[in-house]
N, CA, C and O atoms as a GROMACS GRO file, in nm:
protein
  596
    1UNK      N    1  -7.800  14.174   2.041
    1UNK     CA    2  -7.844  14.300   2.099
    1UNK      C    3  -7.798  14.422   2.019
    1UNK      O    4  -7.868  14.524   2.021
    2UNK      N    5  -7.692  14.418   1.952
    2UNK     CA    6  -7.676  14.542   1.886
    2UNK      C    7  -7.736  14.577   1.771
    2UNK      O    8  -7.756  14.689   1.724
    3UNK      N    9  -7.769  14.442   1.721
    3UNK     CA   10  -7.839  14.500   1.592
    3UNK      C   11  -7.982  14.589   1.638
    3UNK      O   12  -8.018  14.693   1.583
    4UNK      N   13  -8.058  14.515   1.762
    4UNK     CA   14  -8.157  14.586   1.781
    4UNK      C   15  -8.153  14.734   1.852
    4UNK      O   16  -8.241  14.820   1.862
    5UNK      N   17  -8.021  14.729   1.897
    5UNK     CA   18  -7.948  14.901   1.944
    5UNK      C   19  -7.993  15.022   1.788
    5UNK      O   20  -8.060  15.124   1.776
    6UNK      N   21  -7.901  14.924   1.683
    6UNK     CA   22  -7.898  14.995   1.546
    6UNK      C   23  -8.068  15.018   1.496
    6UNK      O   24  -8.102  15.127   1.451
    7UNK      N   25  -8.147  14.926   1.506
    7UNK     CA   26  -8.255  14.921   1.496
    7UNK      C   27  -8.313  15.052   1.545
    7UNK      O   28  -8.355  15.137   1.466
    8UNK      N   29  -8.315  15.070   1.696
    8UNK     CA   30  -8.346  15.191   1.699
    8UNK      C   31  -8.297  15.310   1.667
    8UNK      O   32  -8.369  15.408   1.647
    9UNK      N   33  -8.177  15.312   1.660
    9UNK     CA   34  -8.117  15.454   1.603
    9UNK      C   35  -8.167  15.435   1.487
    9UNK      O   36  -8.191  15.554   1.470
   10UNK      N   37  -8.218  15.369   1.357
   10UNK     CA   38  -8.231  15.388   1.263
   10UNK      C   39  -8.376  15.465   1.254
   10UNK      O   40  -8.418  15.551   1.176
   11UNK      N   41  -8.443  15.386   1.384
   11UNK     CA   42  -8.614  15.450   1.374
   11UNK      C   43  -8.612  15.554   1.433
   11UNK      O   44  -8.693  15.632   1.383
   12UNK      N   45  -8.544  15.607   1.543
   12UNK     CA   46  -8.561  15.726   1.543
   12UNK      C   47  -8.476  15.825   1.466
   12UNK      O   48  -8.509  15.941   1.491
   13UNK      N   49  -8.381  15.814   1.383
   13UNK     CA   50  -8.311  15.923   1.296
   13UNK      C   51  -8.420  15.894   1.148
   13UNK      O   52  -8.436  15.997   1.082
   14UNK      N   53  -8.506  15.746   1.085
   14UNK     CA   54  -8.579  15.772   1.002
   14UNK      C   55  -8.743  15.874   1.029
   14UNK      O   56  -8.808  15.930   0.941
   15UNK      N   57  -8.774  15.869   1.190
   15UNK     CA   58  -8.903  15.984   1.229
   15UNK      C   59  -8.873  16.081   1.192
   15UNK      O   60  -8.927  16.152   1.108
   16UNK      N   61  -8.712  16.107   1.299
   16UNK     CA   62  -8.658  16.279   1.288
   16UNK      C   63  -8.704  16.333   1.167
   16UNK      O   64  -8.779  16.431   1.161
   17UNK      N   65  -8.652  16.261   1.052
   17UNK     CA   66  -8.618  16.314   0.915
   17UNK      C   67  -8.764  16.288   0.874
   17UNK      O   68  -8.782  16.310   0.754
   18UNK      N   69  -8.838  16.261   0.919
   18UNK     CA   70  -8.924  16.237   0.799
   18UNK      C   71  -9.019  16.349   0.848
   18UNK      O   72  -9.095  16.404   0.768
   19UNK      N   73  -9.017  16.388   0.994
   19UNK     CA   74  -9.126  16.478   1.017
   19UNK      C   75  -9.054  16.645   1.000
   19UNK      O   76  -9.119  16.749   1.007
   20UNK      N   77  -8.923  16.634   0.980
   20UNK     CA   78  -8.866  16.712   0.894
   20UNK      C   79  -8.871  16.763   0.736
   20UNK      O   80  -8.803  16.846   0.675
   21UNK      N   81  -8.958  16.695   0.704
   21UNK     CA   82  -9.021  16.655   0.554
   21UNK      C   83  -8.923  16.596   0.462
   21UNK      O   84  -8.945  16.629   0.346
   22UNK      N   85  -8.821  16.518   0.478
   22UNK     CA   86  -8.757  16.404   0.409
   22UNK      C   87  -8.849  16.308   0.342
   22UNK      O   88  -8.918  16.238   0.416
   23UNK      N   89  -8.864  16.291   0.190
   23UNK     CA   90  -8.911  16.127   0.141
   23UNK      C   91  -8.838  16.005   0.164
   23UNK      O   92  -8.718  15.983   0.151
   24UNK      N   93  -8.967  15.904   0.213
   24UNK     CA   94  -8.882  15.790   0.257
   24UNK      C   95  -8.798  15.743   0.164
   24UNK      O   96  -8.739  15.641   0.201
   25UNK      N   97  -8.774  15.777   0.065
   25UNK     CA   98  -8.654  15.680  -0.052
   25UNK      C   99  -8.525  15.738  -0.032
   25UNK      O  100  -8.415  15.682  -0.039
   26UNK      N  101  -8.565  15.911   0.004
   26UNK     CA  102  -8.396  15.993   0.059
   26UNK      C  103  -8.365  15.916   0.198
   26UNK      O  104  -8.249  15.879   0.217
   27UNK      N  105  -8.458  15.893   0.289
   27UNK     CA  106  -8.417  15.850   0.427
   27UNK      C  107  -8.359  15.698   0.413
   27UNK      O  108  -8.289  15.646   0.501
   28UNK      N  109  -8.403  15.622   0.270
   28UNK     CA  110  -8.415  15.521   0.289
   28UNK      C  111  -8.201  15.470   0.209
   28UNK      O  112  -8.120  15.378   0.224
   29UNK      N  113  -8.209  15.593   0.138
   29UNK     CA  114  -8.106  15.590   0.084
   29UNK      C  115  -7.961  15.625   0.179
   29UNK      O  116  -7.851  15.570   0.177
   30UNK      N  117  -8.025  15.768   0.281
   30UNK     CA  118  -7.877  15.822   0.364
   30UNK      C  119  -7.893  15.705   0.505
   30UNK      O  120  -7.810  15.710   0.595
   31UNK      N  121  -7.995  15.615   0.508
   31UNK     CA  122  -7.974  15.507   0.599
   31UNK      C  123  -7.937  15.395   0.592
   31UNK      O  124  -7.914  15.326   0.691
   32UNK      N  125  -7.921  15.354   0.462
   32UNK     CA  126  -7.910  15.232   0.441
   32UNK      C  127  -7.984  15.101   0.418
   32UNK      O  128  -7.958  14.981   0.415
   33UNK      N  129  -8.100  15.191   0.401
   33UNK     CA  130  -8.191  15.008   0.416
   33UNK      C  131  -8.310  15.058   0.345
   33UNK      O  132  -8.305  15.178   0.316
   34UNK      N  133  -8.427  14.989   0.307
   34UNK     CA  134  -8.475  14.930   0.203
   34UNK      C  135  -8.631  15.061   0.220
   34UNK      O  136  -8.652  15.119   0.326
   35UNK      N  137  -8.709  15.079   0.109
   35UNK     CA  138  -8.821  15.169   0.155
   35UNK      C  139  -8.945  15.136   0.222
   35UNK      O  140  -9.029  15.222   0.249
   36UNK      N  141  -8.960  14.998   0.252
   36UNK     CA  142  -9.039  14.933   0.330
   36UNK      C  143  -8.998  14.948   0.472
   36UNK      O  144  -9.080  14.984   0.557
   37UNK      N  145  -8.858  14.917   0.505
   37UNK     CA  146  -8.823  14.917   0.646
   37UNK      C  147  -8.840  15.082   0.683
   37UNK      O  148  -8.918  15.111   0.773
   38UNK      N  149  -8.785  15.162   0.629
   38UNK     CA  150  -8.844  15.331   0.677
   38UNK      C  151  -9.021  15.316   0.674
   38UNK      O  152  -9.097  15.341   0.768
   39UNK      N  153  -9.046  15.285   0.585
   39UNK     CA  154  -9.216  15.288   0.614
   39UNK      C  155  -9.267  15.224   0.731
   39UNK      O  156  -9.321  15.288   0.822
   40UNK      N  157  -9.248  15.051   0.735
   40UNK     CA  158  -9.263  15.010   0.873
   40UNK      C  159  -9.196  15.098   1.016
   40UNK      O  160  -9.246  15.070   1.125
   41UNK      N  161  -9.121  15.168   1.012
   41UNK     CA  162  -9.062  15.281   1.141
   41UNK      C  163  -9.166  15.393   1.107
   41UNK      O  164  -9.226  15.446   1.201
   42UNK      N  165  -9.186  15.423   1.001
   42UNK     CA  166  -9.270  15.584   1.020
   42UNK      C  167  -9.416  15.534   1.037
   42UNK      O  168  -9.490  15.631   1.048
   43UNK      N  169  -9.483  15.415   1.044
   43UNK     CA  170  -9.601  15.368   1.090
   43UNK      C  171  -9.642  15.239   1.225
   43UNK      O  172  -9.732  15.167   1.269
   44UNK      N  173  -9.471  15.287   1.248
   44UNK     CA  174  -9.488  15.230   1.408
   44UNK      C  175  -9.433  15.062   1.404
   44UNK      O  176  -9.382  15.004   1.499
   45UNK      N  177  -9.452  15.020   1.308
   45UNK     CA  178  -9.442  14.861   1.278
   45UNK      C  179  -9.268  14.804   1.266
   45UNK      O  180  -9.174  14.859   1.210
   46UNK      N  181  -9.273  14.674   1.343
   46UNK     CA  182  -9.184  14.608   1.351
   46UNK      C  183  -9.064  14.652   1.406
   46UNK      O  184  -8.956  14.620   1.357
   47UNK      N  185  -9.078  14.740   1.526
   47UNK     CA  186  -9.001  14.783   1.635
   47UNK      C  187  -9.022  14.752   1.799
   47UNK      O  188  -9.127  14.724   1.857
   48UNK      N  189  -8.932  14.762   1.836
   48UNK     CA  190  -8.966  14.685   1.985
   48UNK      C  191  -8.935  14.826   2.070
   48UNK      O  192  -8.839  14.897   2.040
   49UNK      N  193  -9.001  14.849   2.150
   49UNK     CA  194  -9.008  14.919   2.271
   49UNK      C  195  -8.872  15.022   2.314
   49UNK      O  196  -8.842  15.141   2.310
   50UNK      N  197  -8.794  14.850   2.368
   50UNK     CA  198  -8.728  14.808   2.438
   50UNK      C  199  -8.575  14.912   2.327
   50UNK      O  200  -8.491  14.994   2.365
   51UNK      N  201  -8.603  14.853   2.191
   51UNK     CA  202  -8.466  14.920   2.132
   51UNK      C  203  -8.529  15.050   2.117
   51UNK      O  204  -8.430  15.121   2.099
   52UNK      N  205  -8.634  15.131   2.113
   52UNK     CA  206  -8.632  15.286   2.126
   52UNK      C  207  -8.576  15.307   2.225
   52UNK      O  208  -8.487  15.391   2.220
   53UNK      N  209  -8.608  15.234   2.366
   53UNK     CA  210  -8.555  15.324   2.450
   53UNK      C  211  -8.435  15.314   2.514
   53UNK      O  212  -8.398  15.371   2.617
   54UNK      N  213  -8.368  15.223   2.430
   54UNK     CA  214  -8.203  15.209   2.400
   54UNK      C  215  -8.155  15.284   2.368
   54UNK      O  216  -8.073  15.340   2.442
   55UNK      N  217  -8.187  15.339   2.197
   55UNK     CA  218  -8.166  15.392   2.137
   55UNK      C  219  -8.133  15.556   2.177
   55UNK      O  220  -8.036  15.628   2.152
   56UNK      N  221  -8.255  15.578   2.250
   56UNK     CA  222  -8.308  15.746   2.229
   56UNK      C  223  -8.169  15.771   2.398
   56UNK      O  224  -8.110  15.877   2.417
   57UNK      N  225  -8.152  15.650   2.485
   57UNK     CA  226  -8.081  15.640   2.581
   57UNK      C  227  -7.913  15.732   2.535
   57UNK      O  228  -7.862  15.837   2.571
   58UNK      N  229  -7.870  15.610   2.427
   58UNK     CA  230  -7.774  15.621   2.385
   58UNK      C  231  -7.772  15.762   2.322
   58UNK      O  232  -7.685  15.838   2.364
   59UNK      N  233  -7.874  15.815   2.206
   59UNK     CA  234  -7.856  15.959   2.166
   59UNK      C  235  -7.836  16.065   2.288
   59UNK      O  236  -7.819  16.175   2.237
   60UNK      N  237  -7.831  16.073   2.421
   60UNK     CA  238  -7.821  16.163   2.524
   60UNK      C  239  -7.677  16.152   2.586
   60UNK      O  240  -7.615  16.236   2.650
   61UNK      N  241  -7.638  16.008   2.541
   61UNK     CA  242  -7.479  16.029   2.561
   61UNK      C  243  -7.348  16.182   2.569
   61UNK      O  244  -7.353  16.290   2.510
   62UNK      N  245  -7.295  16.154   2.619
   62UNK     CA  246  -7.175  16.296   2.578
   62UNK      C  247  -7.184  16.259   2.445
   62UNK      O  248  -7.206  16.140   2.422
   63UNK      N  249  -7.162  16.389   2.285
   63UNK     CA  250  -7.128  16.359   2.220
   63UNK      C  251  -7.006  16.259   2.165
   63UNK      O  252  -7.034  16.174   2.081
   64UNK      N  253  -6.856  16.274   2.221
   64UNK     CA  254  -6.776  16.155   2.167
   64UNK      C  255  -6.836  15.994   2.184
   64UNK      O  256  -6.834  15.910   2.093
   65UNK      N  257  -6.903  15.963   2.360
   65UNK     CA  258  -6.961  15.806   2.328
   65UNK      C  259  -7.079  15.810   2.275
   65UNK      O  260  -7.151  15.714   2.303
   66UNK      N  261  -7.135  15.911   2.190
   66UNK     CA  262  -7.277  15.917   2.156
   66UNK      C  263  -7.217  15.861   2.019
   66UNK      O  264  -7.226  15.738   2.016
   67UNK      N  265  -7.148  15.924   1.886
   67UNK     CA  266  -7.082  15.877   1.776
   67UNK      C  267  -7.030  15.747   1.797
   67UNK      O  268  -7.077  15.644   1.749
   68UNK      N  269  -6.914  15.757   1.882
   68UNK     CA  270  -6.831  15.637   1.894
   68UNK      C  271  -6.947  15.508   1.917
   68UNK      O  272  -6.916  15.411   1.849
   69UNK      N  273  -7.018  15.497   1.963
   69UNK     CA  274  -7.143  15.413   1.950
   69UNK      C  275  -7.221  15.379   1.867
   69UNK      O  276  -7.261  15.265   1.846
   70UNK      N  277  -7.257  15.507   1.795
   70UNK     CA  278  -7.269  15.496   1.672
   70UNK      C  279  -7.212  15.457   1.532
   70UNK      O  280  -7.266  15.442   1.422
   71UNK      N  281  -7.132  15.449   1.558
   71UNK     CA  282  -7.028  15.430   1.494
   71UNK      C  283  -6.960  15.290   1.446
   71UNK      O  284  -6.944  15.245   1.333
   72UNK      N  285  -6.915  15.219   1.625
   72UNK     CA  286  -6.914  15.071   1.655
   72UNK      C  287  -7.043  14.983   1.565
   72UNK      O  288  -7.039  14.889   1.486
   73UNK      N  289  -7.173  15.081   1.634
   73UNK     CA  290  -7.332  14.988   1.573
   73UNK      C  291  -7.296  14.970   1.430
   73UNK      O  292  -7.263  14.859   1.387
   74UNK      N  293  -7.302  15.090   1.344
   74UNK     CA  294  -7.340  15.136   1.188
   74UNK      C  295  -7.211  15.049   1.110
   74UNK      O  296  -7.230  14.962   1.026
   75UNK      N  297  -7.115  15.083   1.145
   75UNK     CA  298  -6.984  14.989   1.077
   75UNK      C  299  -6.940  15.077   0.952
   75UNK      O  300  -6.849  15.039   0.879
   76UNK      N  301  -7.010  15.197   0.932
   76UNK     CA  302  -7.046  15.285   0.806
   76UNK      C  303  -7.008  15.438   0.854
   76UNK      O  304  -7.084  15.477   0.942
   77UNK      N  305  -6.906  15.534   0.814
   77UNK     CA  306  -6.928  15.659   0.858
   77UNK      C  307  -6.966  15.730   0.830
   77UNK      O  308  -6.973  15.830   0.902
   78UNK      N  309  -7.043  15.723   0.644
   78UNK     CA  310  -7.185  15.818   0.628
   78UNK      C  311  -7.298  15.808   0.705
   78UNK      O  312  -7.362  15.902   0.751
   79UNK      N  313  -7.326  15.662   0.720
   79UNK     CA  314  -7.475  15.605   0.827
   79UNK      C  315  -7.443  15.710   0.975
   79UNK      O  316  -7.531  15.783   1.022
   80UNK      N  317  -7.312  15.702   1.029
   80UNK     CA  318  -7.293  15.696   1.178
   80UNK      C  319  -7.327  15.913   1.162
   80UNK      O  320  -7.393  15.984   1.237
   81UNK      N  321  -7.246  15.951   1.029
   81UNK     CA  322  -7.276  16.101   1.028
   81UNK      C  323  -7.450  16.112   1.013
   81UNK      O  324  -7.509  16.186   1.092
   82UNK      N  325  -7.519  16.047   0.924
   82UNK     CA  326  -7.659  16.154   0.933
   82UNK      C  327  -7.746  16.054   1.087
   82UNK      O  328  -7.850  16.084   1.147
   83UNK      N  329  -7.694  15.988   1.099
   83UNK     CA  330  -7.760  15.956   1.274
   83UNK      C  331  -7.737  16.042   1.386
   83UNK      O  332  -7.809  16.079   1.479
   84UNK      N  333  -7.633  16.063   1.357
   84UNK     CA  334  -7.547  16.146   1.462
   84UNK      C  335  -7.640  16.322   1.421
   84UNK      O  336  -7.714  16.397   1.485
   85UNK      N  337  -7.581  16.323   1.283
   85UNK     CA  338  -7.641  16.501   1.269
   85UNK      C  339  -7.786  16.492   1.321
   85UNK      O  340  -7.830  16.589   1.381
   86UNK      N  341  -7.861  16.388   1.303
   86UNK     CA  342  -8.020  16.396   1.306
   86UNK      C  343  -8.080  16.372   1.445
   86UNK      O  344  -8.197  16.404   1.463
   87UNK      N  345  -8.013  16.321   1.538
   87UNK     CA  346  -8.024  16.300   1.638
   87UNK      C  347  -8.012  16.382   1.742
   87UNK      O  348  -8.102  16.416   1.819
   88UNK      N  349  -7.858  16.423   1.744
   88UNK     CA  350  -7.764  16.541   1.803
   88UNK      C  351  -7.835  16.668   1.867
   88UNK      O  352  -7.833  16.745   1.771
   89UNK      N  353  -7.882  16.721   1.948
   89UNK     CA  354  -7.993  16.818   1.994
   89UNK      C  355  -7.913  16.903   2.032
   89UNK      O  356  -7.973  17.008   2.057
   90UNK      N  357  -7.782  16.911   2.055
   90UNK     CA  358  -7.720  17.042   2.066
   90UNK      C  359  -7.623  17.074   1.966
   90UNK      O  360  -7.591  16.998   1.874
   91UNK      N  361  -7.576  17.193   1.987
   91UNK     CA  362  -7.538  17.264   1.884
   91UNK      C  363  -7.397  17.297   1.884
   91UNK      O  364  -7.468  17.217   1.945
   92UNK      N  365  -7.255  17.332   1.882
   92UNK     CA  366  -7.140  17.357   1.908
   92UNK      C  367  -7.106  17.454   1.788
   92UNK      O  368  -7.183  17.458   1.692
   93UNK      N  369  -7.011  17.520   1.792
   93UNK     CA  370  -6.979  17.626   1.736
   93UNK      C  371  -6.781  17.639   1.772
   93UNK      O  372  -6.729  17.700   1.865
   94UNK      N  373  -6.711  17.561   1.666
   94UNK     CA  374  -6.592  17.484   1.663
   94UNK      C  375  -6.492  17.671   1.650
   94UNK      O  376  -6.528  17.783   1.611
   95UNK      N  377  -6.399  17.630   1.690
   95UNK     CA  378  -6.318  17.773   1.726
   95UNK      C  379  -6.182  17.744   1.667
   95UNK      O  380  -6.130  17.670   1.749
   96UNK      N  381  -6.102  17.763   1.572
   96UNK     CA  382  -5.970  17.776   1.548
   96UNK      C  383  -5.868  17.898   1.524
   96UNK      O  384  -5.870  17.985   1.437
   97UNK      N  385  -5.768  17.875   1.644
   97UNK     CA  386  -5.672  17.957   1.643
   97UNK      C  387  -5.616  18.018   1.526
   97UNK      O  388  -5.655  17.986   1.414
   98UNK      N  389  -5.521  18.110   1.546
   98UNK     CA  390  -5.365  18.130   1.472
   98UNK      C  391  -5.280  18.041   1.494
   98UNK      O  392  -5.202  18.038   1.399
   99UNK      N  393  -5.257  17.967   1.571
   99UNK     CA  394  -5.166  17.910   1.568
   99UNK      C  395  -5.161  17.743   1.530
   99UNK      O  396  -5.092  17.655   1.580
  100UNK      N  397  -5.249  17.737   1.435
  100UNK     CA  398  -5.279  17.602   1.355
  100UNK      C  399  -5.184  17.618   1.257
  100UNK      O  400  -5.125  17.724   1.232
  101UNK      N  401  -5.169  17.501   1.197
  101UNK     CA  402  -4.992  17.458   1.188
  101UNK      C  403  -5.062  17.392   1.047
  101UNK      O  404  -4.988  17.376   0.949
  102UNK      N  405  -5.216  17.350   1.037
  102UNK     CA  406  -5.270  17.244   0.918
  102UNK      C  407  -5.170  17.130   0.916
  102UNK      O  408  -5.122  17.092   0.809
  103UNK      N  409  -5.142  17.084   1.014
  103UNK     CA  410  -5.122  16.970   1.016
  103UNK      C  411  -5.228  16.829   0.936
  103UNK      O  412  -5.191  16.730   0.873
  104UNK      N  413  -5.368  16.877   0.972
  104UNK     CA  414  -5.429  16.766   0.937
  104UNK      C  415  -5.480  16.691   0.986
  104UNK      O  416  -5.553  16.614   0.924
  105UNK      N  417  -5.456  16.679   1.160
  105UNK     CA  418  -5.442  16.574   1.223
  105UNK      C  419  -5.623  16.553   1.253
  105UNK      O  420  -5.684  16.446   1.251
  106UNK      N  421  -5.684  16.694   1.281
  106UNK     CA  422  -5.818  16.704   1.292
  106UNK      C  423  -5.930  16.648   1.182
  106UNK      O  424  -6.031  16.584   1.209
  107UNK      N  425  -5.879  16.691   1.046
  107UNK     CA  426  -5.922  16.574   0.928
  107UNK      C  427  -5.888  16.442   0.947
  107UNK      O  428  -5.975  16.382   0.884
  108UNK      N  429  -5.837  16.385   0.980
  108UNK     CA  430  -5.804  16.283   0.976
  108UNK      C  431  -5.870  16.177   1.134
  108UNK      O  432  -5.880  16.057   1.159
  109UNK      N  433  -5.904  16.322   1.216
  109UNK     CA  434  -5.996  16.244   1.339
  109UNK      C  435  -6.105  16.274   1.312
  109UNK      O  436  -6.168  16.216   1.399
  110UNK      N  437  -6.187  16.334   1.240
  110UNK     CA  438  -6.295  16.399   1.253
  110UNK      C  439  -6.353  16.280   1.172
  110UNK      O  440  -6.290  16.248   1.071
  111UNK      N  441  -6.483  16.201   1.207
  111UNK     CA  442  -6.604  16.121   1.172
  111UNK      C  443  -6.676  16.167   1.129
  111UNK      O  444  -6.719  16.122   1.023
  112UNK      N  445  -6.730  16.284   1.185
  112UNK     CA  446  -6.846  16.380   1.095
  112UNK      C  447  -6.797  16.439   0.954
  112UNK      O  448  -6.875  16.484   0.870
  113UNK      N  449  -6.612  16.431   0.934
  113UNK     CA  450  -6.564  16.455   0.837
  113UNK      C  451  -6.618  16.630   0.829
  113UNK      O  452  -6.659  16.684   0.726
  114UNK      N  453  -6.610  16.680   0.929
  114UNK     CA  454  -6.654  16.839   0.977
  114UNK      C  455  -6.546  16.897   0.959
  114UNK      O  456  -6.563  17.019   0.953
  115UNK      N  457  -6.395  16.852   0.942
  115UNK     CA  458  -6.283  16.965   0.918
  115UNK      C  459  -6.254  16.917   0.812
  115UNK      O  460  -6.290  16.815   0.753
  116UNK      N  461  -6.147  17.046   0.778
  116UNK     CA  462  -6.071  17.018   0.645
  116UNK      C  463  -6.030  17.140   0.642
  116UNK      O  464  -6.089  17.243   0.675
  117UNK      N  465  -5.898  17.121   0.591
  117UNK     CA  466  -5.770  17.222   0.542
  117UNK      C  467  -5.833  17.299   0.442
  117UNK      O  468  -5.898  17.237   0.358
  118UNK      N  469  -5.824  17.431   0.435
  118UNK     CA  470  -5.789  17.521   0.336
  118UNK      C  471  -5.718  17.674   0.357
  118UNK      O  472  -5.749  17.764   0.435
  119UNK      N  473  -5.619  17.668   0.262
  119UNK     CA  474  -5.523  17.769   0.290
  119UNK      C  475  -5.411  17.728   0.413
  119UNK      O  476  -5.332  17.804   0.468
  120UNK      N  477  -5.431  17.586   0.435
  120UNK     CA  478  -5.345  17.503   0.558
  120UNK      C  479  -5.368  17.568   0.687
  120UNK      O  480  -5.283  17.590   0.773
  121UNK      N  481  -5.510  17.598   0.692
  121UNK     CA  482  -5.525  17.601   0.836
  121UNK      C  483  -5.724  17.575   0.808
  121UNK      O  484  -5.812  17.615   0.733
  122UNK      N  485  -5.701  17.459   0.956
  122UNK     CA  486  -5.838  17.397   0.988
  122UNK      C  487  -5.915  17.475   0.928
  122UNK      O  488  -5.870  17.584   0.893
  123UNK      N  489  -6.078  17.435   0.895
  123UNK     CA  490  -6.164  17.482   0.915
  123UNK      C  491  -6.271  17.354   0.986
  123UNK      O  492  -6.245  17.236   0.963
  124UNK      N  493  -6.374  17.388   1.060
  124UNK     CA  494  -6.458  17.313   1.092
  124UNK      C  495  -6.603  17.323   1.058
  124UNK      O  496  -6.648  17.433   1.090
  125UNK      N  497  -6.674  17.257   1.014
  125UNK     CA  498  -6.831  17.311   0.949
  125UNK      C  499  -6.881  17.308   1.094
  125UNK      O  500  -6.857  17.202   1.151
  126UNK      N  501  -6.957  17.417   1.177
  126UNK     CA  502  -7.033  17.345   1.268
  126UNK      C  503  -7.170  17.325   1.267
  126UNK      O  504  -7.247  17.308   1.361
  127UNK      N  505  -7.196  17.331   1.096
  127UNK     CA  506  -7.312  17.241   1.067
  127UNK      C  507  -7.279  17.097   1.078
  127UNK      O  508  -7.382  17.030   1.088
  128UNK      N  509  -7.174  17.029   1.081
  128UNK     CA  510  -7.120  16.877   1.094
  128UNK      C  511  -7.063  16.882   1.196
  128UNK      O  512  -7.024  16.767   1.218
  129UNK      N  513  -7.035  16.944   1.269
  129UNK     CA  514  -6.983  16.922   1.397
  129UNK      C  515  -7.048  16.868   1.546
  129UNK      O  516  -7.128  16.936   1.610
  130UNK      N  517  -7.017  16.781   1.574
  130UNK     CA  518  -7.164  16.729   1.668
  130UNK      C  519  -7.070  16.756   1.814
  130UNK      O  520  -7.136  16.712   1.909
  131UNK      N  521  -6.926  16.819   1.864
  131UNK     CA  522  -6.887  16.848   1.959
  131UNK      C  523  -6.817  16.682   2.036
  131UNK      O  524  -6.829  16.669   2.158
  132UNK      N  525  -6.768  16.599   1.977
  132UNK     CA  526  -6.719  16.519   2.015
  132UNK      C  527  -6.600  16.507   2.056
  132UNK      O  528  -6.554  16.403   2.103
  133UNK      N  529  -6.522  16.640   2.037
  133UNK     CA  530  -6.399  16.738   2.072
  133UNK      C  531  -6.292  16.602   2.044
  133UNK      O  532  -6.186  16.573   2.099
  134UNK      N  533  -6.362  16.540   1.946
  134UNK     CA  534  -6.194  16.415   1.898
  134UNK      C  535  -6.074  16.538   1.835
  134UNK      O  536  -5.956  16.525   1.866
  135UNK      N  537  -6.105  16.618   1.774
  135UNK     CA  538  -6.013  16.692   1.702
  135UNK      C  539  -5.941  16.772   1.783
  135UNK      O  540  -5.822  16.794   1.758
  136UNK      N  541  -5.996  16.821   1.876
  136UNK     CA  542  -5.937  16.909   1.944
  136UNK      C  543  -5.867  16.841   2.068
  136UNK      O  544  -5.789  16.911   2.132
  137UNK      N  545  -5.889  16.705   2.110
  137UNK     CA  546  -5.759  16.617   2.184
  137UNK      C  547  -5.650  16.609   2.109
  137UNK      O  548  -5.548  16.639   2.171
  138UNK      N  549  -5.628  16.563   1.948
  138UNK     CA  550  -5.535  16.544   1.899
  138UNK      C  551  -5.470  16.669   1.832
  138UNK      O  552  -5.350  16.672   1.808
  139UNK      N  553  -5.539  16.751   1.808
  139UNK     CA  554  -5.469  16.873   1.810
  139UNK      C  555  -5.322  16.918   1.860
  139UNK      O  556  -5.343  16.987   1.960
  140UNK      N  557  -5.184  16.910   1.837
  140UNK     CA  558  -5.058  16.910   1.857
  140UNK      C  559  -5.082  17.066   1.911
  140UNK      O  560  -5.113  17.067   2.030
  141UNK      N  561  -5.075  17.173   1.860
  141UNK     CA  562  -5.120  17.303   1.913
  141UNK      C  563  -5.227  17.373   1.947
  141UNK      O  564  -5.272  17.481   1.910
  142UNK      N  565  -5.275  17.255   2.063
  142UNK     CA  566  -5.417  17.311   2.106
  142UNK      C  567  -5.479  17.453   2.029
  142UNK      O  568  -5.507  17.552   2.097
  143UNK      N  569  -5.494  17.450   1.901
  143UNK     CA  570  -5.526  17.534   1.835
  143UNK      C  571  -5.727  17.518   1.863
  143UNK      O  572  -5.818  17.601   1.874
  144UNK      N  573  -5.720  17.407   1.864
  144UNK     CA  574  -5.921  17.344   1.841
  144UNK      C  575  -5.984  17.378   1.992
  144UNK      O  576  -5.969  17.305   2.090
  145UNK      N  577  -6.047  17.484   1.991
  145UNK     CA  578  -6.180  17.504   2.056
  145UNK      C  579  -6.315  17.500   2.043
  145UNK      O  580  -6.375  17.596   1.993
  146UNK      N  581  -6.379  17.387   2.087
  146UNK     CA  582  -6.506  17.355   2.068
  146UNK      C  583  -6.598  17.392   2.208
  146UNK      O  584  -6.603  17.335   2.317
  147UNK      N  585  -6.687  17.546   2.141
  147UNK     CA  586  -6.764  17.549   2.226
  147UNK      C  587  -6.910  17.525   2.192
  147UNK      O  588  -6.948  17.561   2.081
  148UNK      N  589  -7.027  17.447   2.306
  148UNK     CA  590  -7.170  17.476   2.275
  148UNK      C  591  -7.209  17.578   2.300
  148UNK      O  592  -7.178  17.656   2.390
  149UNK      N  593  -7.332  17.588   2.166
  149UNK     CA  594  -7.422  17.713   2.173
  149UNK      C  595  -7.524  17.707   2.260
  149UNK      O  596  -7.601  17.802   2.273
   0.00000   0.00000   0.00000
């Protein structure tokens, strides 16, 4: 069953992108799999029902079990980031204090790989940020505020 879970996240993050105007060899490359299998998804073929509407289920998740699912499926955390970015329908807009310490601890939770130190204090892209507020639990000085837009 999970592969056909992955199955669908793959067909619907290879539509997203493609009616986004992505070529199937880029989709075929930030997904992992071959340029026939994106073609069979962008012409409907060799998908079951049943894993779209798994799939599209699971993308409505809270963001943290929406990744973390993603995540478990893909086994990969570039795959699990452009599923997640391409999928993801809302938007967050990540907030850091003064009183970040750059510890690190937020790089080091972050999957979307959305933070990173400079000048030793957080930053967060919230173009990569999909609001899964992992960073801002482990946060030692609740410095991490993640709000949606």
């Amino acid at each position: 069953m999970p592969k056909h879970i992955l199955s669908g996240l793959n067909y619907l993050a290879a539509i997203t992108l493609r009616r986004e105007g992505y070529l199937q060899k880029d989709i075929a490359k930030w997904l992992g799999m071959d340029r026939s299998t994106v073609s069979h998804y962008i012409n409907g073929r060799n998908i079951s029902l049943d894993s779209i509407e798994t799939a599209e289920t699971i993308s409505k998740f809270c963001p943290h079990d929406f990744l973390q699912m993603t995540n478990v499926l893909t086994k990969d955390t570039g795959k699990t980031r452009i599923i997640v970015k391409t999928l993801m329908k809302r938007k967050f807009n990540p907030k850091i204090k003064d009183s970040c310490i750059g510890c690190g601890l937020c790089v080091d939770t972050c999957l979307m790989k959305a933070a990173e130190l400079n000048n030793l204090k957080a930053q967060i892209d919230s173009n990569w940020c999909c609001g899964c507020r992992m960073c801002e639990s482990r946060c030692p000085t609740n410095s991490i505020e993640i709000l949606e837009v």
